[in-house]
FIKOLZA-1660 file (N, C-alpha, C; in steps of 0.1 Angstrom, whole numbers, plus 5000, padded with zeros to 4 digits):
% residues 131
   i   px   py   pz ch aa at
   1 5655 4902 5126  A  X  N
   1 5642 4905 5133  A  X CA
   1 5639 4895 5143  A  X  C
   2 5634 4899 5152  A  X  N
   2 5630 4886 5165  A  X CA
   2 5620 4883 5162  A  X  C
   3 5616 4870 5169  A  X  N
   3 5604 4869 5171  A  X CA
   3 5591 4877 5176  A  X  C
   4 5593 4883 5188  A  X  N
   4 5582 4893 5192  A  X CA
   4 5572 4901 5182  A  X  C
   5 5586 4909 5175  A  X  N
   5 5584 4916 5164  A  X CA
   5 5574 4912 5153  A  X  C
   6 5579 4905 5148  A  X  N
   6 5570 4894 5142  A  X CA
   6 5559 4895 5139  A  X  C
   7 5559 4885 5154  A  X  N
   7 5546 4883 5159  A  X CA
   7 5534 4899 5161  A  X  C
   8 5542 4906 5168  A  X  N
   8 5528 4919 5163  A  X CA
   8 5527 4925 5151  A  X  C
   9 5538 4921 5139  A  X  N
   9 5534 4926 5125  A  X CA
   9 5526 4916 5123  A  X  C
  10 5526 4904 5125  A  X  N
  10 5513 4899 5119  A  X CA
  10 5503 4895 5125  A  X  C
  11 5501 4902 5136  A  X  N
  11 5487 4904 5143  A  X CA
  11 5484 4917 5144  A  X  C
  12 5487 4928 5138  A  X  N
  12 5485 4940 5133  A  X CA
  12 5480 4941 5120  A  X  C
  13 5484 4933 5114  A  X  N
  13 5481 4929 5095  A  X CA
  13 5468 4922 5100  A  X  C
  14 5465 4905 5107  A  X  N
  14 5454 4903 5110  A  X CA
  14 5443 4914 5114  A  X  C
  15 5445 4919 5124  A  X  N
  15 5433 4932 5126  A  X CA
  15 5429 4939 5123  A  X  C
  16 5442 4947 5111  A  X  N
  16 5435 4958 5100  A  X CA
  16 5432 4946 5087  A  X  C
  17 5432 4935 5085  A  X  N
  17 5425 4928 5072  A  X CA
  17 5411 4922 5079  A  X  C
  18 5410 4925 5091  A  X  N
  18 5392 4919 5100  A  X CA
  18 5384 4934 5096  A  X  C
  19 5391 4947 5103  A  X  N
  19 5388 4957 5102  A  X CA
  19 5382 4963 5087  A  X  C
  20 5390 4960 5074  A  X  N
  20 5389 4965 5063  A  X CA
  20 5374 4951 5058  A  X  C
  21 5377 4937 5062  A  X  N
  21 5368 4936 5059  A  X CA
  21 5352 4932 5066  A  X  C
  22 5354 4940 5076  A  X  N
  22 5343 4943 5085  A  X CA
  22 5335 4958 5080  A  X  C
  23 5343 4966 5079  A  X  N
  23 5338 4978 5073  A  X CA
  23 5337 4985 5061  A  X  C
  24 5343 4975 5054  A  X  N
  24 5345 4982 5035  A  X CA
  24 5333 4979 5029  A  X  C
  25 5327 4967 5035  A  X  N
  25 5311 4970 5025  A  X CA
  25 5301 4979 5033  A  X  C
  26 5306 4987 5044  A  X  N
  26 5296 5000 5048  A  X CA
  26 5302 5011 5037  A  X  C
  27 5311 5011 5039  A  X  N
  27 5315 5021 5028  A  X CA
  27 5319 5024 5015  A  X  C
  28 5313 5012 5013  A  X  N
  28 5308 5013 4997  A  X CA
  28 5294 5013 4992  A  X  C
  29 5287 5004 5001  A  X  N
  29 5273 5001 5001  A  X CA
  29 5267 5021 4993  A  X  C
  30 5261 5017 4986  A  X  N
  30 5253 5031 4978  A  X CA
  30 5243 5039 4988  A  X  C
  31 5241 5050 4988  A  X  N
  31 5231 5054 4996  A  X CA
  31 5214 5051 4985  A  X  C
  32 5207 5048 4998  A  X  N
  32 5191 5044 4991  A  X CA
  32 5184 5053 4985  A  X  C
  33 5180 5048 4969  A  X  N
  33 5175 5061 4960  A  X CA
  33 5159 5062 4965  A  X  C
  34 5157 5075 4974  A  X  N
  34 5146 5077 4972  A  X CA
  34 5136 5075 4963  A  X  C
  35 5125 5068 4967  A  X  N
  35 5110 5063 4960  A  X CA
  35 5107 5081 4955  A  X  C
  36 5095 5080 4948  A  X  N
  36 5086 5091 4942  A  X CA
  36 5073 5085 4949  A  X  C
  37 5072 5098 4953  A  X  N
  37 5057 5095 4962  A  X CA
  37 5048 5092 4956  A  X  C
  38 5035 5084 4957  A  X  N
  38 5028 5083 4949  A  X CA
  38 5016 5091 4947  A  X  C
  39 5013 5093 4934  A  X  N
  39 5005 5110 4934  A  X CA
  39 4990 5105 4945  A  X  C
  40 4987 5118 4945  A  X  N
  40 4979 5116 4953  A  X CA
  40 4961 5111 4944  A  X  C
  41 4956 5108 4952  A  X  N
  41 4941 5106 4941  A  X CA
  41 4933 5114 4939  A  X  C
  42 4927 5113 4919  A  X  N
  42 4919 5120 4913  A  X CA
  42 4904 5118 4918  A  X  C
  43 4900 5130 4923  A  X  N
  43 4882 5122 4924  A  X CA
  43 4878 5135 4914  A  X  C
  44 4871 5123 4911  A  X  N
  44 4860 5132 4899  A  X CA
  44 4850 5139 4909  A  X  C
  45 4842 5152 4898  A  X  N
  45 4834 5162 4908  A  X CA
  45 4821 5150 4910  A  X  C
  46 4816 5151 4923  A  X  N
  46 4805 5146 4927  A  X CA
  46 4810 5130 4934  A  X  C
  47 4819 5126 4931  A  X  N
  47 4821 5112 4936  A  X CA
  47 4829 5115 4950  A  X  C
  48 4830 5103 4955  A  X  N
  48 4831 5100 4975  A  X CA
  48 4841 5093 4972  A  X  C
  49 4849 5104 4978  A  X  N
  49 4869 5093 4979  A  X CA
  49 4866 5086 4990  A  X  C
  50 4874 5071 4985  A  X  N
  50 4876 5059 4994  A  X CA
  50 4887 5052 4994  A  X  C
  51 4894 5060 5004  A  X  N
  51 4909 5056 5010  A  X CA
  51 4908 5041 5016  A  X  C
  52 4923 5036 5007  A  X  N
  52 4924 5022 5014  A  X CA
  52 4936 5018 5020  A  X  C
  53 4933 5018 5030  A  X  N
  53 4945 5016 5044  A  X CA
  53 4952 4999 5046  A  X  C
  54 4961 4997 5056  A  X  N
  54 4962 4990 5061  A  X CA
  54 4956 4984 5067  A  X  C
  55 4944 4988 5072  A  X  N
  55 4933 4985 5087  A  X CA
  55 4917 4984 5079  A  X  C
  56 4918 4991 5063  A  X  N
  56 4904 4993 5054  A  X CA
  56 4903 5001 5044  A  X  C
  57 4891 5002 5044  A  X  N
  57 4882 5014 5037  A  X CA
  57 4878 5026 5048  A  X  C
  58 4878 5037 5043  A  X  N
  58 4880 5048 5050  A  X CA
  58 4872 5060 5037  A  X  C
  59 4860 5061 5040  A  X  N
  59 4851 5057 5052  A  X CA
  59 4844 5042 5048  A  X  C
  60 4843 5038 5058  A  X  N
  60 4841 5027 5057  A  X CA
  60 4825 5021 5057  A  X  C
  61 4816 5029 5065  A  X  N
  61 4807 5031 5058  A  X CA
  61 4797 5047 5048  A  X  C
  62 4795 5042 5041  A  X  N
  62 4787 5057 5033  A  X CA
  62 4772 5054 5029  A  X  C
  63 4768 5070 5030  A  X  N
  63 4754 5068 5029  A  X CA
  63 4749 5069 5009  A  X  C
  64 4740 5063 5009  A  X  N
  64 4733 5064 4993  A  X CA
  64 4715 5060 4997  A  X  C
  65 4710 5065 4979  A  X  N
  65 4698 5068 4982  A  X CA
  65 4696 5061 4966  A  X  C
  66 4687 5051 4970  A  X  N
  66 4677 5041 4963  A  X CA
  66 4677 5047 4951  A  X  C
  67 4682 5045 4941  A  X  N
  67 4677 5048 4926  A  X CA
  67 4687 5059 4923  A  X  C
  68 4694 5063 4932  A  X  N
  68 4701 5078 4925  A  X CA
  68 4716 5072 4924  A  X  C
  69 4722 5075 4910  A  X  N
  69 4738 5072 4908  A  X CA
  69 4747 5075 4918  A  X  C
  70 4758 5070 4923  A  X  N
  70 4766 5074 4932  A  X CA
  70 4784 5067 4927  A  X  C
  71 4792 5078 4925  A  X  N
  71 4799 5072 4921  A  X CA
  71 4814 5073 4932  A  X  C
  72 4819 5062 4935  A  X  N
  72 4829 5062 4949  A  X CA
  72 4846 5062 4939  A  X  C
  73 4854 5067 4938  A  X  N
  73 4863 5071 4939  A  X CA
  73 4875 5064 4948  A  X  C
  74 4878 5050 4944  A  X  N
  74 4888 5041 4953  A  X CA
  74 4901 5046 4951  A  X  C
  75 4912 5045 4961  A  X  N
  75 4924 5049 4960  A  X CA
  75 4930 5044 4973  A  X  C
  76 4941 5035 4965  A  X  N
  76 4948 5026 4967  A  X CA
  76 4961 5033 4971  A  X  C
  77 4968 5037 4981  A  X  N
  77 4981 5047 4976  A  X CA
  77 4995 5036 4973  A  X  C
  78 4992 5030 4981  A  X  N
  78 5006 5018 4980  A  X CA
  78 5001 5000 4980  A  X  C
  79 5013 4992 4979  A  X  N
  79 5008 4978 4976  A  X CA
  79 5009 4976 4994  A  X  C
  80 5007 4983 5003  A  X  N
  80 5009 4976 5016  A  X CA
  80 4995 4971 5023  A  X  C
  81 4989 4963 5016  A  X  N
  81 4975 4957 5019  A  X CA
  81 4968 4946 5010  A  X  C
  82 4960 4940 5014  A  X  N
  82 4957 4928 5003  A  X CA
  82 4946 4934 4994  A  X  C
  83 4940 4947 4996  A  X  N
  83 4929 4951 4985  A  X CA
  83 4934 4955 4969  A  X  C
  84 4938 4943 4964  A  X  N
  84 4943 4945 4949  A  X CA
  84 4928 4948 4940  A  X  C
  85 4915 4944 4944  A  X  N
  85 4911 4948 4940  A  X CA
  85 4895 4950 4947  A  X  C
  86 4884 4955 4945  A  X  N
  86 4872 4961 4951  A  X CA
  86 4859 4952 4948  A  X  C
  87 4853 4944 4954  A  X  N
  87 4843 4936 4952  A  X CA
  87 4830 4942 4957  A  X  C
  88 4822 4940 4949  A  X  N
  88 4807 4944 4950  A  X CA
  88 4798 4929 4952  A  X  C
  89 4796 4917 4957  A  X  N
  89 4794 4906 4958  A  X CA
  89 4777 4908 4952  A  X  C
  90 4769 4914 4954  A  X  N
  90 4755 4912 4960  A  X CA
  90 4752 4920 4941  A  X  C
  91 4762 4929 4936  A  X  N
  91 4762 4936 4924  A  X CA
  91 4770 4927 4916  A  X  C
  92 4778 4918 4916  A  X  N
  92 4787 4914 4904  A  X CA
  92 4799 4925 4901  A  X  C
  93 4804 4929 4906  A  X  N
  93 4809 4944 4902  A  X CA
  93 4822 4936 4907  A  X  C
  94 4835 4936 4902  A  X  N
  94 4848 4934 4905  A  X CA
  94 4856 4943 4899  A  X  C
  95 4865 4952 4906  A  X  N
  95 4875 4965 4898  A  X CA
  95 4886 4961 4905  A  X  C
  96 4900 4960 4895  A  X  N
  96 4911 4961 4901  A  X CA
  96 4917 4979 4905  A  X  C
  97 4924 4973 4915  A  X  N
  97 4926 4987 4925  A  X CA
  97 4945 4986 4924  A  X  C
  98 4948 4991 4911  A  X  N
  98 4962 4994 4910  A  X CA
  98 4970 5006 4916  A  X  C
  99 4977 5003 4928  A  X  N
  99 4984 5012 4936  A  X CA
  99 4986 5030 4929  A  X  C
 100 4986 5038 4937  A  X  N
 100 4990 5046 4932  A  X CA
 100 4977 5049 4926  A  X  C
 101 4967 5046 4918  A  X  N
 101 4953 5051 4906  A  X CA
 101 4942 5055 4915  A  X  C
 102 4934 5058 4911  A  X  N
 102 4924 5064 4918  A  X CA
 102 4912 5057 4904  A  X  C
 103 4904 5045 4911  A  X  N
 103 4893 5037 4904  A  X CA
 103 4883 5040 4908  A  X  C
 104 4869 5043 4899  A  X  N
 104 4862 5052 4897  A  X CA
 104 4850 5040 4894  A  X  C
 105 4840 5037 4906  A  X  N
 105 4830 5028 4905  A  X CA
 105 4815 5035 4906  A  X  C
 106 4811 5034 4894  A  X  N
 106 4796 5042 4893  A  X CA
 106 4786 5029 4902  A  X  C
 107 4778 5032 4906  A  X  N
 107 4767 5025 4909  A  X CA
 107 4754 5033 4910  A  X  C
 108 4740 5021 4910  A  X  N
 108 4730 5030 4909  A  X CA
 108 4721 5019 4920  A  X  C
 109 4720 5020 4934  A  X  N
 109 4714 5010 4945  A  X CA
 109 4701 5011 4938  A  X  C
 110 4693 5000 4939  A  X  N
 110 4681 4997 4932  A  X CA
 110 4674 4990 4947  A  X  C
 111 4678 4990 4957  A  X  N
 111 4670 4987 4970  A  X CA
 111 4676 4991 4981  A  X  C
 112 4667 4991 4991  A  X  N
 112 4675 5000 5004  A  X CA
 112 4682 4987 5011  A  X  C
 113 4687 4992 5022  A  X  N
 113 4695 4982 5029  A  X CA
 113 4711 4984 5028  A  X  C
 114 4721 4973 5036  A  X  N
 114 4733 4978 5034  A  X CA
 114 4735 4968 5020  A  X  C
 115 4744 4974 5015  A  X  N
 115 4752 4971 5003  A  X CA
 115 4765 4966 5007  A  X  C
 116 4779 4959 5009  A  X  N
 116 4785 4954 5011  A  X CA
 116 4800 4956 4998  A  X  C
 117 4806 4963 5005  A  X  N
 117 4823 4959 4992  A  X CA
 117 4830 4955 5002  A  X  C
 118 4842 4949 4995  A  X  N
 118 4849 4941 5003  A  X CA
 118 4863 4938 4992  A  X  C
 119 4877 4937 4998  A  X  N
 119 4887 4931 4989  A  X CA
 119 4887 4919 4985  A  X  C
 120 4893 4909 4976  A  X  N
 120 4894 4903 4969  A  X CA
 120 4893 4888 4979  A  X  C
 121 4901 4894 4987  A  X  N
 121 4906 4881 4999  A  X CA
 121 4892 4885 5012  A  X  C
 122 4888 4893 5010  A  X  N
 122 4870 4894 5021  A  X CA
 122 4876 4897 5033  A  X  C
 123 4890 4903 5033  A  X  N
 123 4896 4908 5045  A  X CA
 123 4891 4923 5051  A  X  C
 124 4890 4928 5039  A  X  N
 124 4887 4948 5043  A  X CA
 124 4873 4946 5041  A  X  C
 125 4867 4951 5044  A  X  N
 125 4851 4956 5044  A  X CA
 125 4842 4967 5047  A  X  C
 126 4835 4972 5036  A  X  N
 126 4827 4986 5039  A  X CA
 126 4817 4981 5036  A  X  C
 127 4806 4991 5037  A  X  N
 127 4793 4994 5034  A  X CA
 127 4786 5004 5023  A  X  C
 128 4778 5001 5016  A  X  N
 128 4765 5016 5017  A  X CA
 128 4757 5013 5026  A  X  C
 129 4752 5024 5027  A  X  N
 129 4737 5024 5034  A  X CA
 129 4725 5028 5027  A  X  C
 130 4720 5021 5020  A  X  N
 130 4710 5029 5007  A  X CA
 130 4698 5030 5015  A  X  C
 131 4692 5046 5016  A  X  N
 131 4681 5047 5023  A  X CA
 131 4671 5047 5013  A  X  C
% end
């Protein structure tokens, strides 16, 4: 055998062992198991769904009326936000907001004016408006 020869058997061997291992972990790599969407949220009859976004609360502000029960219906759909949980500051009221659930806060406004919720971290922020 010459030299020449050789020489492109083993820079043919080099190329296909860069090649195999350049591309054998795409082709083995698994395909990604789709997630399960997360159900969508339960509102009880009479309560006011309150979608929580990237950007908030949605709606962000709502109307209520002095003395009459109102129950809001929080829903969380994923962990992609810091509202782990729903603060009432002015009420004492703290609910955790587990992804995916739909949390269910009765209240009963006992004065007009705005009422204030807000996430844990005082990042997101809504309102009532108790007339």
């Amino acid at each position: 055998m010459n030299i020449k020869r050789l020489l492109l058997i083993l820079l043919l061997v080099i190329f296909g062992g860069l090649l195999v291992w350049k591309f054998a972990p795409l082709a083995l790599r698994k395909p990604p198991v789709p997630q399960a969407a997360a159900p969508g949220p339960h509102v009880p009859p009479g309560a006011v769904l309150v979608n929580i976004n990237m950007v908030g609360f949605d709606p962000e502000t709502i109307d209520a009326k002095v003395g009459q029960p109102l129950k809001l219906a929080f829903f969380r759909p994923n962990a992609n936000n810091c509202a782990r949980e729903v603060v009432f500051p002015d009420l004492g009221i703290e609910k955790k907001l587990p992804p995916g659930e739909t949390v269910v806060v009765e209240i009963t406004p006992q004065k007009t004016g705005p009422l204030v919720f807000e996430c844990g971290m005082k990042m997101l922020k809504g309102q009532l408006i108790v007339r």
